[in-house]
LUMTOR-590284 format. One record per residue (C-alpha): x, y, z. Coordinates in steps of 0.25 Angstrom, whole numbers, padded with zeros to 4 digits, always signed. Each point is the difference from the previous one (the first is absolute). Layout:
<pamars>
XYZ/...
</pamars>
This chain:
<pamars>
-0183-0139+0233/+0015+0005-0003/+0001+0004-0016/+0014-0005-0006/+0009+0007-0007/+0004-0004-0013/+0015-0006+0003/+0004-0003-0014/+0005+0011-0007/+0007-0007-0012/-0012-0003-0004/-0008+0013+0002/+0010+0007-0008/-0003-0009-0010/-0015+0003-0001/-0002-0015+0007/-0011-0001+0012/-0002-0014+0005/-0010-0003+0010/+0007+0004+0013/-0002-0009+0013/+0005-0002+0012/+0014-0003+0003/+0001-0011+0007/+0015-0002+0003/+0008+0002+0013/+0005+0012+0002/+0015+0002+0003/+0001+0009+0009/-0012+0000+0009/+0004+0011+0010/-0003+0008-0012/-0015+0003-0001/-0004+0008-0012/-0015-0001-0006/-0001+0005-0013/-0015+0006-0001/-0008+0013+0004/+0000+0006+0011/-0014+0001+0004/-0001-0017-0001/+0012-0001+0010/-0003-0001+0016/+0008+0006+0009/+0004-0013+0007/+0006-0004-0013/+0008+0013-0001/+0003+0003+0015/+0015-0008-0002/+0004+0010-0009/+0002+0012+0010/+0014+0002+0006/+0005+0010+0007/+0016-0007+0001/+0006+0002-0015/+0012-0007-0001/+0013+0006+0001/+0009-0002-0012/+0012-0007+0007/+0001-0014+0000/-0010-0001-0009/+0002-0005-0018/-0001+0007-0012/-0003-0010-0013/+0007+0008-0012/-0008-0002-0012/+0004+0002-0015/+0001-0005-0013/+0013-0006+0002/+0009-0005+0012/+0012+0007+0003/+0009-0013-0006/+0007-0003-0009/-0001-0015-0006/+0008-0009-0008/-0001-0014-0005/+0013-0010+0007/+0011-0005-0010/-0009-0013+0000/-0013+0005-0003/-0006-0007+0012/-0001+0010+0009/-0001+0015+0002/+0009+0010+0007/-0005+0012+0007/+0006+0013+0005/-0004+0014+0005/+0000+0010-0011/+0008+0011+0007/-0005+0010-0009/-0013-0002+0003/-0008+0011+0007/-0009-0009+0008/+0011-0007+0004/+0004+0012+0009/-0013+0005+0005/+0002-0007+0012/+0012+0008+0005/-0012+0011+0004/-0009-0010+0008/+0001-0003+0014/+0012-0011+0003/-0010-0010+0006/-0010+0001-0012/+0001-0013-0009/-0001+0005-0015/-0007-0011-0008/+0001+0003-0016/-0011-0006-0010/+0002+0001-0015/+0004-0008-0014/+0011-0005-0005/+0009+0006-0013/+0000-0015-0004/-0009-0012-0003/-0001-0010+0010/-0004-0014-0004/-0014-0005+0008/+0009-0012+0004/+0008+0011+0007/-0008+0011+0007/-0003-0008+0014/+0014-0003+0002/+0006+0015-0005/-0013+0006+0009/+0005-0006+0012/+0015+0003-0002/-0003+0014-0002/-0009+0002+0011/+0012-0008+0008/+0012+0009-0004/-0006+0012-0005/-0014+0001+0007/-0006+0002-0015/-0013-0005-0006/+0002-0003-0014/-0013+0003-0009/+0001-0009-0011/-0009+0005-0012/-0004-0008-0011/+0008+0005-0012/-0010+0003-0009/-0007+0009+0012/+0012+0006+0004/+0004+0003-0016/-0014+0008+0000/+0000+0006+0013/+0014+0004+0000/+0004+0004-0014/-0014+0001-0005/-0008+0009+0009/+0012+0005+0010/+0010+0004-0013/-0010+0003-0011/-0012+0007+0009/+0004+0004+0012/+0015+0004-0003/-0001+0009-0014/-0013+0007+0009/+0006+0005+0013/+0011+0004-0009/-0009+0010-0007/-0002-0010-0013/-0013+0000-0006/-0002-0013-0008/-0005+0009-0014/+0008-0014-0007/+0002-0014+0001/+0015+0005+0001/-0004+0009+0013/-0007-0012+0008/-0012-0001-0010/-0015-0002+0005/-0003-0004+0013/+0001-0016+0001/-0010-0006+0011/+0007-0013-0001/+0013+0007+0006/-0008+0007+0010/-0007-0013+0005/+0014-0006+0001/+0005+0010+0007/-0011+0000+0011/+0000-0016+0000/+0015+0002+0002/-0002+0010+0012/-0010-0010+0007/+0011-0009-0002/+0011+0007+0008/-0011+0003+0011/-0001-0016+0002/+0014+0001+0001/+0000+0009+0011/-0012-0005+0008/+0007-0012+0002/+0010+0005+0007/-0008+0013+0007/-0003+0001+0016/-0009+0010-0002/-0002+0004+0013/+0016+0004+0001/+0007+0003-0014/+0001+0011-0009/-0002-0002-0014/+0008+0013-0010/-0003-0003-0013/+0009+0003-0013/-0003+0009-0014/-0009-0001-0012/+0002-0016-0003/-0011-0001+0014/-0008+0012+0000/-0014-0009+0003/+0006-0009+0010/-0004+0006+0011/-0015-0002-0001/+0004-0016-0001/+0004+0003+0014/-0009+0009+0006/-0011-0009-0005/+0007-0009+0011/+0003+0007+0011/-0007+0015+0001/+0011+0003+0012/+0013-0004-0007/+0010+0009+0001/+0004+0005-0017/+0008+0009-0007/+0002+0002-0015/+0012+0007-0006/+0000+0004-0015/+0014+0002-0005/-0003+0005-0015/-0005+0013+0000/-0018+0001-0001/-0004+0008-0011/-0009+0012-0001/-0015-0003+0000/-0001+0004-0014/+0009-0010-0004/-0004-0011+0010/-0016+0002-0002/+0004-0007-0014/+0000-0014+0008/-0011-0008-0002/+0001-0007+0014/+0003+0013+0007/-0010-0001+0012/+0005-0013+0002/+0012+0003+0003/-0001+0013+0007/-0010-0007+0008/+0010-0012+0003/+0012+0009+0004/-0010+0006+0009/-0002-0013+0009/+0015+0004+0005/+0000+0008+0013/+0013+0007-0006/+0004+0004-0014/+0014+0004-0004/+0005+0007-0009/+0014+0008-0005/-0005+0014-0003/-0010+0009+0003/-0004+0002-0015/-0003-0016-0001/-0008+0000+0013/-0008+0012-0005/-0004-0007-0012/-0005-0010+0007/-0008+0009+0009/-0005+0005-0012/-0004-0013-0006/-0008-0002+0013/-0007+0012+0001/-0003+0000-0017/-0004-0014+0000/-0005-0004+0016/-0006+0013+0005/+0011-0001+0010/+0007+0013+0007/+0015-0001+0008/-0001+0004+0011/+0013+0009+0007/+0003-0003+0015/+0010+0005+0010/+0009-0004-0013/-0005-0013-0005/-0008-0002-0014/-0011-0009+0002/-0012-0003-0006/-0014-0006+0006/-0004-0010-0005/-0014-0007+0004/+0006+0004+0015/+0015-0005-0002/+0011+0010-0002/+0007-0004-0011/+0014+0007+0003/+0009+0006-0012/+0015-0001+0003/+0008+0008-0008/+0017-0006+0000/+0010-0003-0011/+0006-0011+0003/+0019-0001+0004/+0010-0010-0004/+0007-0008+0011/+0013+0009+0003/+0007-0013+0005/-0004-0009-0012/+0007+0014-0007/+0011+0004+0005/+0005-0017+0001/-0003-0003-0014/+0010+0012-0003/+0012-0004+0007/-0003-0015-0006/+0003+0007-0012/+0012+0009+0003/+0006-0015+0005/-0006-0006-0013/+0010+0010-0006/-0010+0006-0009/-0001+0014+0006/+0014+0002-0005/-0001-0006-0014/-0011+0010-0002/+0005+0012+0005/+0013-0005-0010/-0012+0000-0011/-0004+0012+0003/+0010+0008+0003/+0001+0016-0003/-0015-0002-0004/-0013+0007+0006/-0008-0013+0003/-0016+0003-0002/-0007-0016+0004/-0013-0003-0002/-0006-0015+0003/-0014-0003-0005/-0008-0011-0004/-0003-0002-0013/-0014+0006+0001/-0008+0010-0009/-0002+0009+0012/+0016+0000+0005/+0002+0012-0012/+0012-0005-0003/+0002+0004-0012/-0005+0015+0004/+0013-0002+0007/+0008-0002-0012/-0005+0010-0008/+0002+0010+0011/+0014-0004+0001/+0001+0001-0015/-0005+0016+0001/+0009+0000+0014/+0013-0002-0010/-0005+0009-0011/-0004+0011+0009/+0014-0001+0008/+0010-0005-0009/+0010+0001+0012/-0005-0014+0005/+0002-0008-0012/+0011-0008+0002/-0002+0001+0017/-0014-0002+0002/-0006-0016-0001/-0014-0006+0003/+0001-0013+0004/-0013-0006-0002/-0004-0013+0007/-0012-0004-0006/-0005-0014+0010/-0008-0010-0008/-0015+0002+0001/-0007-0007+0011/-0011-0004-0008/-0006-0001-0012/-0001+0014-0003/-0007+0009-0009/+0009+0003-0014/+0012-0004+0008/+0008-0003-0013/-0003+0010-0006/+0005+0010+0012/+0012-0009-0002/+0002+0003-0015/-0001+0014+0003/+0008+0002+0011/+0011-0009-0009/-0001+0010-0010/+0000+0012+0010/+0013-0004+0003/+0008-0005-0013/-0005+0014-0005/+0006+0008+0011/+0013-0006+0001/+0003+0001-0015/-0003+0013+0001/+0010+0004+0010/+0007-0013+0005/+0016+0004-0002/+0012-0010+0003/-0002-0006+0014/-0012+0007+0002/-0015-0004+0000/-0012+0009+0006/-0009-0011+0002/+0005-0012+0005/-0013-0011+0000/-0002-0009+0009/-0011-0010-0003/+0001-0013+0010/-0003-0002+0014/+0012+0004+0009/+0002-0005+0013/-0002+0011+0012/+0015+0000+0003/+0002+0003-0016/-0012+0011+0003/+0004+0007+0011/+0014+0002-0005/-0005+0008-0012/-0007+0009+0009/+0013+0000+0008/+0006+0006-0013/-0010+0009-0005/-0001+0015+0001/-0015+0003-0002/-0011-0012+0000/-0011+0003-0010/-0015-0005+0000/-0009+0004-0010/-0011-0010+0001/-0013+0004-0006/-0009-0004+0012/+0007-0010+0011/-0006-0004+0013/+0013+0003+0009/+0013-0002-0006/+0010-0003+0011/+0012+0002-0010/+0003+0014+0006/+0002-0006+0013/+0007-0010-0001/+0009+0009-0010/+0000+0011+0013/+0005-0011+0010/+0012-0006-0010/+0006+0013-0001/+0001+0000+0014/+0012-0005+0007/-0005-0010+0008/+0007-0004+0014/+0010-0010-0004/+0003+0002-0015/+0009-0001-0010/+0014+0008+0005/+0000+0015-0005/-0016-0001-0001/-0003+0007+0012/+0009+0012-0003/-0008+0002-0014/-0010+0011+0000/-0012-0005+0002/-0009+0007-0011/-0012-0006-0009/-0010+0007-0011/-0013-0005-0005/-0008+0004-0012/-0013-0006+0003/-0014+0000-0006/-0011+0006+0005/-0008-0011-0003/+0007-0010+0008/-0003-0003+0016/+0012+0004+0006/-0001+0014-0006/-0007+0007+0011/+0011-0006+0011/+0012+0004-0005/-0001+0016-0002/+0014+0001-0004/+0000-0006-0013/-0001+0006-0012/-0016-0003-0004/-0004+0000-0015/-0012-0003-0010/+0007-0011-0007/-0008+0004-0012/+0007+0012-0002/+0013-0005-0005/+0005+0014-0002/-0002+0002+0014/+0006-0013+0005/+0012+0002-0008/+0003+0014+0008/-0005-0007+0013/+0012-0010-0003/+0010+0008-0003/-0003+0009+0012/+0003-0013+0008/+0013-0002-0005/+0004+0016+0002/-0004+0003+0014/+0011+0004+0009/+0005-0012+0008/-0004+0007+0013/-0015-0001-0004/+0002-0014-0005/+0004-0003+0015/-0011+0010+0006/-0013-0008-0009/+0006-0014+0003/+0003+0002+0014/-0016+0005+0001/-0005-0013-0008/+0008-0009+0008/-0005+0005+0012/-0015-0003-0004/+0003-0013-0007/+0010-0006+0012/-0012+0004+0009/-0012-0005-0007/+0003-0013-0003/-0007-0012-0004/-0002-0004+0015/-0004+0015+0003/-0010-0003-0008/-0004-0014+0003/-0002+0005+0015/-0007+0012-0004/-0010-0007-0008/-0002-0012+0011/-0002+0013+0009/-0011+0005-0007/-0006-0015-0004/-0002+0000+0015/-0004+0013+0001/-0012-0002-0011/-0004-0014+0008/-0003+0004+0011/-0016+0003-0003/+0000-0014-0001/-0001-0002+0014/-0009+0012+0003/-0009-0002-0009/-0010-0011-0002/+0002-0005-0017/-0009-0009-0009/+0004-0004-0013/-0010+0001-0011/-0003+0002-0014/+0002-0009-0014/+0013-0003-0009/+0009+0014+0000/-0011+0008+0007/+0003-0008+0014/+0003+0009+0010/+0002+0002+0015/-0009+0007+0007/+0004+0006+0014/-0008+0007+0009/+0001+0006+0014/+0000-0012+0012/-0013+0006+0005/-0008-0002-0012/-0010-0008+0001/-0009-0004-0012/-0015+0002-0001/-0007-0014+0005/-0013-0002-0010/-0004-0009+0010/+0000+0009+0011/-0005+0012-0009/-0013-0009-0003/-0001-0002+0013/+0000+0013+0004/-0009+0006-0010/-0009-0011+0004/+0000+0004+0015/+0000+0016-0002/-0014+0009+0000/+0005+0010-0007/+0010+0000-0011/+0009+0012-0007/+0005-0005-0013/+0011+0010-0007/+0004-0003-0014/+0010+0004-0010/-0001+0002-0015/+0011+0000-0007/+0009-0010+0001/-0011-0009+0008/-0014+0000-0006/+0006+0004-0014/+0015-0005-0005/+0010+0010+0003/+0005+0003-0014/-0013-0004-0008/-0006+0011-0011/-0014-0003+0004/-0003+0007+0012/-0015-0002+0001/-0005-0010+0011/-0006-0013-0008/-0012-0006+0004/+0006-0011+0008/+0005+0011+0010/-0014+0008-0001/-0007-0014+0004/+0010-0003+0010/+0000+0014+0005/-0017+0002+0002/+0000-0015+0007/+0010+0005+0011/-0008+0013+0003/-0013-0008+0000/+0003-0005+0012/-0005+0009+0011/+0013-0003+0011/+0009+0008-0013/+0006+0012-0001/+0007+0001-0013/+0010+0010-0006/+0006+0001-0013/+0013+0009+0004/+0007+0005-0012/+0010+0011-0005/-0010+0002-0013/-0009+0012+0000/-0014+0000+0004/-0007+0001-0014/+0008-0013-0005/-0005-0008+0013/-0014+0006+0000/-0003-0004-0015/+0008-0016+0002/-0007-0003+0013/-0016+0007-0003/-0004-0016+0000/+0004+0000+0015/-0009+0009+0007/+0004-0006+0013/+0014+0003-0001/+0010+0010+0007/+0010+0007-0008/+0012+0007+0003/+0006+0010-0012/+0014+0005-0001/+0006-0008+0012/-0012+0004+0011/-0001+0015-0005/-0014-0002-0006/-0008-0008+0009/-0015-0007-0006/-0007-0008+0011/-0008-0011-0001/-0013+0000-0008/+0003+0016-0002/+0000+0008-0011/+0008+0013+0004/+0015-0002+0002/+0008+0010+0012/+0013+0003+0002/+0007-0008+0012/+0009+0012+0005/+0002+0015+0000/-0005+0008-0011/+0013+0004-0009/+0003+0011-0010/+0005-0006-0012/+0008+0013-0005/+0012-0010+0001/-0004-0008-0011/+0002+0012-0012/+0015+0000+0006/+0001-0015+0000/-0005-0003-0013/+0010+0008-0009/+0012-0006+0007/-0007-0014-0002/-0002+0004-0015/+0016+0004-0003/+0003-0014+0005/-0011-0007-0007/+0005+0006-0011/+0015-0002+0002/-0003-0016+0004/-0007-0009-0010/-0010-0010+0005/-0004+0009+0009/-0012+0008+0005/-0008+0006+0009/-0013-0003+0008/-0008+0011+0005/-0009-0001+0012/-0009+0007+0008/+0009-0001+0013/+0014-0003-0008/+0007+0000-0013/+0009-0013-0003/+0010-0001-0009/+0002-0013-0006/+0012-0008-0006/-0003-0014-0001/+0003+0001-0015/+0012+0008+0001/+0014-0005-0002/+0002-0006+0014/+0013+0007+0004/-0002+0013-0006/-0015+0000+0006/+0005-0002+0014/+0013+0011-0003/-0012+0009-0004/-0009-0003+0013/+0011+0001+0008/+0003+0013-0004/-0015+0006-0002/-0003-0005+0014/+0013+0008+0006/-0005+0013-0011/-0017-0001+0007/+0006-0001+0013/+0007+0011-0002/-0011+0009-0005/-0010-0005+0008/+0007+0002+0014/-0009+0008+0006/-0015-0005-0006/-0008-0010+0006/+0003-0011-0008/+0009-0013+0001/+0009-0005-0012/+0001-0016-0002/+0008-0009-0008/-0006-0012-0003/+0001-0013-0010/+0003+0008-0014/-0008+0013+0006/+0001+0012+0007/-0011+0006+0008/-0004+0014+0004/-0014+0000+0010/-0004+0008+0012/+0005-0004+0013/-0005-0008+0011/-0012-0007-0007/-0006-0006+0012/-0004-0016+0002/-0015-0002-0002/-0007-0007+0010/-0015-0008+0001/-0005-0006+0011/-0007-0013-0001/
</pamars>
């Protein structure tokens, strides 16, 4: 009988088990057979429909664009009966698809910024997917008020920015309530998407933090769907991460993906880090790719900061030099240094770190005041943020304090900006500005940068005189920020050090115009070349890339809650029958019967190591009968095995892997393999010592034949930095002895080569 595996997970986070039976509705897409289960209790007639060797190619196929909200923007008609919809041109999923094959439908799924009326949500359903090909998910409210701006804003959001709830202020104490919602709200988007998914045929590339166990709901369906996860916000450090309360959950969801994104290297280490620390799980470095295996799956790691659209760009800003408002600036402006930075009111943007450095700028370099001015264009905050008024009042005060103090007739150096601009109004400030300046405290990417490079570009077909202007640009940019590493001309800073950032602006401002031109030429090179479509493509690519074990491999999904997980295998596997097993131990005269010990007769990580009576019992009936041969084969010496199996006279064992060899109702043990000098050991054992000494939580195991050095208890990453290295140090020092080095599962082992097979002829 198939064992079922848990399906609801809302109610397994929240500590509810109801009795589980079987589910007796139609499935909807019958093509699609998944059987959730172990692998032992499926046949291989049920699985034999899994093997392919034709994967699909990725033209003419569909990708369904997952995220929390649609690319739209939506208003309520003059007469309040009606909605009206449009394309949000700033969004970034909306331009995804500039990378994906022509003939590739792109379907999006996601919520709406506004409440819809129950009454409403058919007819607004079928409109969007109509016009827009979009699936509205319409959450309750009250869910989407704790999921959202519950556990995505006051959890999730202060956490993989570096912000440990110490206070009530900072996040608080972990709410369980919020994390239910926010699962019962990711299982609500995956109905949303099933819907409309053709398994066989789509890609499914899901978006950021707000749908981080999403997909599990959907590999619990179908174990061959095609999936990637992107996470735009930057992943924190283990240290900081491991503070989560649900963080196997989630490490475990995100691992149901076949590709995960993510904008740095730094980010994706973290979470390589977090896999290793927390899941025993080591990356893996092939032929360029990161990887990581996982139950048979290669989970791929894509590392690519995302571009803007150039075309979306480079129009806006010639709608606003026809809006005119190019040339009121530059008349507002005029004879000053323009520095521009544009945040959102957010803890983590540093604005007023910005401020105060432009307050030490003047004070260092009196020669600015009066010339140099900050604008400061602070967007509302998106969400309910963490001590968002009190940033405000501080940053309000920042400013009033620094223009009293050298604000002079016609002159202001900060001009503050607190309203949402349009992007016509945006782009025509960085048109005017001389240097862009981000001092975010932590940010996931930040496309300001770019989209400040492409502005101070002439683009083809500009405003008159445009084209003749020297193209030049300079960016003081946080190292904290993921659009650091990309742009290697740009002035990088520690935002923190404000004395420093103050020097880095005004060496912005100073440079010679020749090198000016020289660093914006070398951005806009990159940024005009790795767009928003490059990346698209390039993720698609490696999306198909990652997939394509799925038709090589023969998968089974199993496991409970957020420990499901598929299980591939190579096609040529083929699991043990017990049926045929009996009946083959049935029929045979003589048997040999090999057994393990750790790990099979006694748990793997279990403190007790001696065998229990059950197993001594169980043990003497099978050599009892006279068709047995029965071998205990174990890495542990031959004292510990003589004095745990002495009940079981009848019983063969093998010591130390097969070295030392103790038949059958014998007393004496033998060596099984050439007599060996052991003079190696006393050259072994001190360089096992200097690391067993330089890594806690490990130790070293001497044997007869061997000496082992353990690092189960070690920190994980450090333990296998140090086996690493101590394996490359004994091989070193051992070239020329008759001795092999191994790495295994948290050891290193040093024995005598070519220990042969043991062998008994029944």
């Amino acid at each position: 009988m198939l064992s079922r595996s848990y399906t609801n997970l809302l109610d397994l986070a929240s500590g509810n088990f109801p009795v589980m039976g079987r589910d007796k509705e139609r499935k909807r897409f019958p093509r699609v057979n998944t059987v959730p289960g172990n692998i032992g209790e499926l046949d291989d007639e049920q699985t034999s429909s899994f093997a392919s060797d034709n994967p699909s190619s990725v033209a003419g196929d569909r990708i369904i664009i997952v995220s929390n909200l649609l690319p739209l923007k939506v208003k309520r008609r003059p007469d309040n009966k009606s909605w009206s919809f449009s394309w949000n041109e700033d969004s970034l999923l909306l331009r995804v698809k500039d990378g994906f094959p022509e003939d590739m439908d792109v379907l999006y799924v996601g919520s709406l910024p506004v409440d819809v009326d129950p009454v409403e949500q058919d007819d607004v359903s079928n409109y969007l997917l109509e016009k827009f090909k979009c699936v509205p998910a319409f959450l309750p409210p009250s869910l989407m008020s704790k999921y959202y701006h519950g556990f995505c804003k006051k959890h999730l959001w202060p956490l993989f920015h570096y912000m440990m709830p110490f206070s009530p202020d900072h996040g608080g104490s972990f709410d369980r309530s919020l994390w239910e919602a926010y699962v019962s709200a990711n299982k609500f988007f995956s109905q949303k998407v099933i819907e409309v998914l053709n398994p066989e045929d789509d890609f499914v590339w899901i978006h950021d933090y707000h749908l981080m166990v999403l997909p599990t709901f959907l590999r619990r369906h179908f174990v061959r769907l095609r999936m990637g996860f992107f996470l735009h916000s930057p992943f924190p450090s283990s240290e900081i991460y491991r503070s989560l309360p649900v963080r196997e959950e989630i490490l475990k969801a995100i691992l149901n993906s076949d590709l995960i994104g993510f904008h740095t290297f730094d980010y994706a280490r973290h979470f390589l880090s977090c896999c290793c620390r927390l899941l025993g799980l080591e990356y893996q470095l092939k032929r360029g790719y990161l990887g990581l295996d996982y139950y048979g799956r290669t989970v791929g790691i894509k590392i690519m900061p995302v571009g803007i659209h150039m075309g979306h760009i480079e129009g806006v800003i010639r709608q606003a030099d026809k809006e005119l408002i190019l040339e009121e600036l530059r008349r507002q402006f005029e004879g000053k240094t323009v520095l521009l930075g544009v945040d959102d009111m957010d803890i983590f943007k540093g604005i007023n770190l910005k401020l105060l450095a432009m307050e030490e700028m003047l004070k260092r370099h009196p020669n600015w005041q009066g010339k140099a001015v900050l604008v400061q264009i602070a967007n509302p905050s998106r969400g309910k943020g963490i001590n968002s008024e009190e940033i405000q009042a501080e940053i309000e005060e920042s400013c009033e304090r620094i223009n009293g103090k050298f604000r002079d007739p016609g002159y202001e150096p900060v001009v503050f900006i607190h309203r949402s601009l349009s992007t016509a109004e945006r782009m025509a400030y960085y048109s005017v500005a001389e240097c862009v300046v981000v001092t975010a405290v932590r940010d996931g990417m930040n496309l300001t940068p770019y989209e400040y490079i492409v502005c101070r570009q002439a683009p083809s077909g500009g405003a008159a005189g445009d084209s003749s202007r020297p193209k030049k640009s300079m960016l003081v940019v946080s190292e904290f920020v993921g659009c650091s590493p990309s742009l290697s001309g740009a002035i990088r800073i520690n935002p923190w050090n404000v004395e420093a950032t103050a020097e880095a602006l005004n060496d912005a401002i100073s440079l010679p115009e020749s090198e000016k031109e020289v660093r914006h030429e070398k951005h806009y090179r990159y940024v005009s070349t790795h767009d928003v479509a490059y990346w698209s493509r390039s993720f698609l690519q490696d999306m198909e890339r990652s997939c394509a074990d799925h038709f090589r491999k023969r998968c089974w999904g199993i496991g409970l809650g957020f420990g499901f997980r598929v299980v591939a295998l190579d096609p040529n596997f083929r699991k043990l029958s017990v049926d045929d097993a009996v009946a083959a131990y049935s029929r045979a005269k003589s048997r040999a019967v090999l057994l393990d010990y750790d790990g099979t007769l006694m748990p793997q990580n279990s403190i007790i190591r001696t065998p229990s009576p059950q197993v001594i019992s169980l043990l003497n009936r099978l050599c009892s009968n006279p068709k047995n041969v029965v071998f205990m084969v174990s890495g542990r010496g031959r004292d510990s095995l003589s004095s745990w199996f002495a009940p079981c006279k009848k019983l063969g064992l093998a010591a130390e892997h097969g070295y030392f060899l103790r038949w059958p109702n014998e007393e004496e043990w033998e060596t099984n393999g050439p007599s060996s000098e052991f003079g190696w050991m006393d050259t072994v054992e001190p360089i096992m010592k200097l690391y067993a000494e330089a890594t806690d939580g490990s130790g070293i195991e001497r044997k007869e034949s061997a000496l082992v050095w353990h690092y189960n208890d070690a920190d994980p990453v450090f333990g296998y930095s140090q086996a690493k290295e101590m394996l490359e140090h004994l091989e070193s020092v051992l070239a020329n002895e008759p001795v092999a080095v191994k790495s295994g599962q948290s050891i290193v082992e040093v024995k005598p080569q070519a220990t042969s097979t043991f062998y008994y002829y029944v």
